[in-house]
MMTF fields as JSON, N, C-alpha, C and O atoms, coordinates in Angstrom:
{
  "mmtfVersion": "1.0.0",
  "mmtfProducer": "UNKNOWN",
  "numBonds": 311,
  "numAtoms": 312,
  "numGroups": 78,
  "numChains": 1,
  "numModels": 1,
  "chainsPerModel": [1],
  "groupsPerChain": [78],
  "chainIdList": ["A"],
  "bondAtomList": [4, 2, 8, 6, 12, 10, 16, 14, 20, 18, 24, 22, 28, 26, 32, 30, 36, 34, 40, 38, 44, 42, 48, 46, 52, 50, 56, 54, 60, 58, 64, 62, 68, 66, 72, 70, 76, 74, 80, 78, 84, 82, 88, 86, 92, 90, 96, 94, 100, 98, 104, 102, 108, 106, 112, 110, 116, 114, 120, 118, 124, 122, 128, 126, 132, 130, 136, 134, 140, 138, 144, 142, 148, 146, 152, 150, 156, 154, 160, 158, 164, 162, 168, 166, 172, 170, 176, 174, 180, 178, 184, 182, 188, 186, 192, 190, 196, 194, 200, 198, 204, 202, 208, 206, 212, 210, 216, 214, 220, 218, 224, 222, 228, 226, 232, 230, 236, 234, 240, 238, 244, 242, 248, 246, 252, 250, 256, 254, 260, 258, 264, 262, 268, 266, 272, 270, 276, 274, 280, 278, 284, 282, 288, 286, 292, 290, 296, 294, 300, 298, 304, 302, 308, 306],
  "bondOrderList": [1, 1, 1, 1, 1, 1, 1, 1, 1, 1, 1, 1, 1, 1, 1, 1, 1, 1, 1, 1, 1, 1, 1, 1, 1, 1, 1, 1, 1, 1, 1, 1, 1, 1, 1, 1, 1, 1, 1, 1, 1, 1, 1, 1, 1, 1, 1, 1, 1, 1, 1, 1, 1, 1, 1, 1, 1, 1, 1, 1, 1, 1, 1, 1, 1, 1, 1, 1, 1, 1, 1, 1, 1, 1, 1, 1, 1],
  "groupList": [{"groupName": "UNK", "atomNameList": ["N", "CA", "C", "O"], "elementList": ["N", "C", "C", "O"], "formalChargeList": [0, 0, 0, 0], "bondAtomList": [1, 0, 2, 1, 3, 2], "bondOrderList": [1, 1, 2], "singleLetterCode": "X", "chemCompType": "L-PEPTIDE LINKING"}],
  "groupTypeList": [0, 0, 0, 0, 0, 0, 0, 0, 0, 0, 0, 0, 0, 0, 0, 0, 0, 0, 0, 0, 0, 0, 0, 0, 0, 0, 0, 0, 0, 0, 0, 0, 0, 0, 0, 0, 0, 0, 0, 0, 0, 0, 0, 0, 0, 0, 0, 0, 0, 0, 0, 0, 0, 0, 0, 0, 0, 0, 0, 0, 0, 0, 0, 0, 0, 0, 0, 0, 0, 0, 0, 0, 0, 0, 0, 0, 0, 0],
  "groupIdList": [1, 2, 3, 4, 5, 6, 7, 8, 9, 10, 11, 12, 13, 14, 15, 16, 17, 18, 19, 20, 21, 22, 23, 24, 25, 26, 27, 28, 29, 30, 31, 32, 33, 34, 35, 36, 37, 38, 39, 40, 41, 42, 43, 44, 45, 46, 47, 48, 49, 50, 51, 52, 53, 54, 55, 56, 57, 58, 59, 60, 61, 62, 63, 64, 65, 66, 67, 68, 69, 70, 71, 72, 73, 74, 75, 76, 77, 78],
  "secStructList": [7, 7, 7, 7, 1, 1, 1, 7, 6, 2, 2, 2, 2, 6, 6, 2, 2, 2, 2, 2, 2, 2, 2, 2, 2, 6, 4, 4, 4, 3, 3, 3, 3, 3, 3, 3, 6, 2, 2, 2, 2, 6, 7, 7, 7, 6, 6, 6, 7, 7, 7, 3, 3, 3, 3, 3, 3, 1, 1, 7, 7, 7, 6, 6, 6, 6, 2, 2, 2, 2, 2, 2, 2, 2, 2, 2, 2, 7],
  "xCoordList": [0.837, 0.0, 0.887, 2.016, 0.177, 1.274, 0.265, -0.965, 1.136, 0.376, 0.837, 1.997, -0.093, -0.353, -0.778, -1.459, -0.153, -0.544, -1.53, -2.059, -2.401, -3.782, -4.605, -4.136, -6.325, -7.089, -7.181, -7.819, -6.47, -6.314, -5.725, -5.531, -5.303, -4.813, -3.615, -2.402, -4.4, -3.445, -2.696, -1.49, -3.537, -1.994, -1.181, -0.238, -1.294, -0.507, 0.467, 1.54, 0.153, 1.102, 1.653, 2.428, 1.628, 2.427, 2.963, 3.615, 3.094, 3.827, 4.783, 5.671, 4.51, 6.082, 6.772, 7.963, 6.214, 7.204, 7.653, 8.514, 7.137, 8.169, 8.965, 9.993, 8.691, 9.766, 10.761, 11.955, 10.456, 11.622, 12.563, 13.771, 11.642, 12.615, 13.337, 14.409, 12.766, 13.751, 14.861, 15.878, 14.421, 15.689, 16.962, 18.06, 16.527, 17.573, 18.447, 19.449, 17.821, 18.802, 18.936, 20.065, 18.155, 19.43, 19.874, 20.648, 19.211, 20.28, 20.06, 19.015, 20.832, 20.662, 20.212, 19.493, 20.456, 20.212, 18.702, 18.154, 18.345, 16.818, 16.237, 16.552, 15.343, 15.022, 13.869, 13.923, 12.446, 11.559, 10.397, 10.571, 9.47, 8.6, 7.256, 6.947, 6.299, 5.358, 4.349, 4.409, 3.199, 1.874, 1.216, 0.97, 1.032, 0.369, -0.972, -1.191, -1.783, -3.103, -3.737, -3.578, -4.987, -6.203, -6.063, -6.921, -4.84, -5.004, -4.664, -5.405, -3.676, -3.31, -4.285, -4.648, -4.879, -6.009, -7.606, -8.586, -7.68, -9.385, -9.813, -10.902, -9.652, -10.577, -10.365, -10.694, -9.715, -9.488, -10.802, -11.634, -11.02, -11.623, -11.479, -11.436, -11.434, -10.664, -10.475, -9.621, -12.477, -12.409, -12.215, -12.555, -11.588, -11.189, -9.517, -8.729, -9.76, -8.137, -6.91, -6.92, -5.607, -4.513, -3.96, -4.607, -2.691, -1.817, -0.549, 0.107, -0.547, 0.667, 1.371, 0.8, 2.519, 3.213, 5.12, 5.348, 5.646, 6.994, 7.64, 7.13, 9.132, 10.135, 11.215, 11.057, 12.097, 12.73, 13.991, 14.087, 15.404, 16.541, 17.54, 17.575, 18.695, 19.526, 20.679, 20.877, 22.066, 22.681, 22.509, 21.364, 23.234, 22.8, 22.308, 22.411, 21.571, 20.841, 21.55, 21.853, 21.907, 22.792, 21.801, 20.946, 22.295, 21.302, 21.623, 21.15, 22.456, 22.941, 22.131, 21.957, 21.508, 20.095, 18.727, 17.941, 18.427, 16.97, 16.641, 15.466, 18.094, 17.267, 17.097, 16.317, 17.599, 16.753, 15.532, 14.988, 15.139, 14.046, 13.096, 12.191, 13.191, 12.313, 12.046, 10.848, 12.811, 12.968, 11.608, 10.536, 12.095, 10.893, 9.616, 8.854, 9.376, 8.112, 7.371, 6.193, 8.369, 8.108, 6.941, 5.889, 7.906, 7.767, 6.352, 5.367, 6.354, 5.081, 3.455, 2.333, 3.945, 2.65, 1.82, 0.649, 3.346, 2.769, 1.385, 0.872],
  "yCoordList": [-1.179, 0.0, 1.25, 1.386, 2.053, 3.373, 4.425, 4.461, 5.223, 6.606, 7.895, 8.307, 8.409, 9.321, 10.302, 10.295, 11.517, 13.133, 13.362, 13.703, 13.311, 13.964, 13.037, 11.972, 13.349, 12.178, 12.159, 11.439, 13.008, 13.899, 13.274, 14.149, 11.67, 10.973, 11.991, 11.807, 13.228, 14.415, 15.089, 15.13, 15.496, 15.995, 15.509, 16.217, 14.27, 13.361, 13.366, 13.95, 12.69, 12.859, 13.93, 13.59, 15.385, 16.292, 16.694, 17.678, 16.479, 16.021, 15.506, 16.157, 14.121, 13.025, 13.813, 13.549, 14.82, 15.047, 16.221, 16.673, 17.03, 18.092, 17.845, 18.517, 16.699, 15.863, 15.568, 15.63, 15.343, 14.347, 15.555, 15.715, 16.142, 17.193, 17.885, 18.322, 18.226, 18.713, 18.393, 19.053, 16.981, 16.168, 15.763, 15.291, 16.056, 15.722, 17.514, 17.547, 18.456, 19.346, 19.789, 20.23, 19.783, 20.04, 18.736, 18.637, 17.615, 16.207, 16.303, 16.836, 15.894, 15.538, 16.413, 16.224, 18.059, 19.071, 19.259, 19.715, 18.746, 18.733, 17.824, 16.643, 18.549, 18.075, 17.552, 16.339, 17.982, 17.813, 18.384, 19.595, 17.964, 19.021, 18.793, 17.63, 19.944, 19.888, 20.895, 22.121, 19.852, 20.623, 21.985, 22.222, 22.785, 24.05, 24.546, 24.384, 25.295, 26.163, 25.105, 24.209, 25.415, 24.69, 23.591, 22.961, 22.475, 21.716, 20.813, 19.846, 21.022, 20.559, 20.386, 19.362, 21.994, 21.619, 21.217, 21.249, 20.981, 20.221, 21.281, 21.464, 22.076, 23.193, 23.349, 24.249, 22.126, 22.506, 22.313, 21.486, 23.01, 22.972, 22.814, 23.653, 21.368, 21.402, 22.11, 22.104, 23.016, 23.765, 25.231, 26.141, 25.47, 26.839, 27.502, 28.448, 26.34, 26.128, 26.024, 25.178, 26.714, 26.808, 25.488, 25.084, 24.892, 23.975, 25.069, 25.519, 25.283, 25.775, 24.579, 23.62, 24.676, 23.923, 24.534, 25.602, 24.36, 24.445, 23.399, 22.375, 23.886, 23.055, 23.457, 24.646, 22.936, 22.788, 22.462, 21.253, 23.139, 22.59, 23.119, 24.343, 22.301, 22.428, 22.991, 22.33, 24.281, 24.636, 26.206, 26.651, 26.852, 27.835, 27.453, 26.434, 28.878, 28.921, 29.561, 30.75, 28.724, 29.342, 30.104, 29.469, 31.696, 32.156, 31.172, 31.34, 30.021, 29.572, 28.34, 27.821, 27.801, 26.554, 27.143, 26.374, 28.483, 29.066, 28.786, 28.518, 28.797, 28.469, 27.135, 26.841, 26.15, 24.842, 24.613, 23.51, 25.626, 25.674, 26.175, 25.427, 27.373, 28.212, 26.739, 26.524, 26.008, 25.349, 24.085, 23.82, 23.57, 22.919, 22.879, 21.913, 24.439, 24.893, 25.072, 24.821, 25.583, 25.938, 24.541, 24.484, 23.476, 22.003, 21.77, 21.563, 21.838, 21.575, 22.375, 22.081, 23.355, 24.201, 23.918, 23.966, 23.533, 23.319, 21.964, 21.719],
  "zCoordList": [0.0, 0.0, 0.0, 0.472, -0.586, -0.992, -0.442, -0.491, 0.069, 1.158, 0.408, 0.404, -0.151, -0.809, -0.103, 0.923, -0.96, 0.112, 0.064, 1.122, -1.236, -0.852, -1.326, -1.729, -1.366, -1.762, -3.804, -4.571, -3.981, -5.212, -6.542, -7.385, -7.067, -8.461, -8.737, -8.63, -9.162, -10.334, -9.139, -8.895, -8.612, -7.789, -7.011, -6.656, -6.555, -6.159, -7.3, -7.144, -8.585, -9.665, -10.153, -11.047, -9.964, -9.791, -8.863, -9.215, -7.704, -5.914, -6.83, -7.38, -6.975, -7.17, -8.125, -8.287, -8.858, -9.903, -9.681, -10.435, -8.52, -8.081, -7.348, -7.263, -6.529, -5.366, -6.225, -5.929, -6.969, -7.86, -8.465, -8.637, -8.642, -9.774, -9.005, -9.427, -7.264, -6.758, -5.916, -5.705, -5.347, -5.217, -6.418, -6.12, -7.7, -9.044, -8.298, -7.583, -8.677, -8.609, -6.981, -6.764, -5.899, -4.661, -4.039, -3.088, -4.781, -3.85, -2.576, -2.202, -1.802, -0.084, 0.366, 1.347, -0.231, 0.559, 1.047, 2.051, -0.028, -0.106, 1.22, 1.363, 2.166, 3.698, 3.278, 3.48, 2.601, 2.889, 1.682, 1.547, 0.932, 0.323, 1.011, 1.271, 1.382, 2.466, 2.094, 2.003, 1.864, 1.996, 2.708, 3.891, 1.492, 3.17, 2.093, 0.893, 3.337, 2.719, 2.959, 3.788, 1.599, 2.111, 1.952, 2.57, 0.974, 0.765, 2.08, 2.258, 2.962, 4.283, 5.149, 5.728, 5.214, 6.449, 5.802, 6.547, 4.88, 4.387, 3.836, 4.381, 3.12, 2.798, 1.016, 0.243, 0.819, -0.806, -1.744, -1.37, -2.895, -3.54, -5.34, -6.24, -5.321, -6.754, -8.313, -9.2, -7.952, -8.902, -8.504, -9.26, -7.146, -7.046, -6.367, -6.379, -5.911, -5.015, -5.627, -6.522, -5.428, -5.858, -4.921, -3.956, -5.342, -3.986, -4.091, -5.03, -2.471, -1.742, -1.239, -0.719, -1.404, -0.65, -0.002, -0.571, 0.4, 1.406, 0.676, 0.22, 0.612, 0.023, 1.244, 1.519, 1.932, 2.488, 2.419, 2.628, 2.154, 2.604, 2.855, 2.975, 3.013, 4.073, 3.564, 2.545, 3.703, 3.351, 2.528, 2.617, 1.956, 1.42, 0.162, -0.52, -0.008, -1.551, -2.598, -2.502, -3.816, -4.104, -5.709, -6.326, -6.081, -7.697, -8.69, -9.814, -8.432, -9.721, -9.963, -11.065, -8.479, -8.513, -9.063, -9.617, -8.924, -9.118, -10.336, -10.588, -11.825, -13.184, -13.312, -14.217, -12.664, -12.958, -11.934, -11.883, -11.162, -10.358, -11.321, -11.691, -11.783, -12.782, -14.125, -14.307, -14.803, -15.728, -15.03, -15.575, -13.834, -13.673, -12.999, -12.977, -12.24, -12.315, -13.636, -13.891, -14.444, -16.171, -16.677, -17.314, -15.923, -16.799, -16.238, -16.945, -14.536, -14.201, -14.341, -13.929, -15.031, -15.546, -16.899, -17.277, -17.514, -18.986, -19.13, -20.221]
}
């Protein structure tokens, strides 16, 4: 059995693929990616609700990680 963040198919499947994408570019540094807003506390609404979420990690931030950040928010919009 596999424990999934929300009760949600699609956004579960865009979760794994920002997890993923952001463990490829900060690696270990990367602590944690974490649900916030309505979708955390029960109040989401699929046809009105944005997902917030917290990315977390460890070490400095460096300007030279932000364009493969921008590159795969890019990816996950399209």
């Amino acid at each position: 059995m596999t424990l999934e963040a929300t009760p949600y198919p699609e956004i579960n499947a865009v979760l794994h693929e920002l997890r993923s994408g952001a463990q490829a570019i900060r690696g270990r540094q990367l602590v944690g990616v974490y649900l916030d807003g309505s979708l955390a506390i029960g109040g989401f609404e699929p046809d009105r609700s944005d997902i917030d979420f917290v990315m977390v990690t460890e070490g400095e931030y460096s300007v030279n990680v932000n364009a493969p950040n921008a590159r795969a928010s890019e990816h996950l919009l399209a």
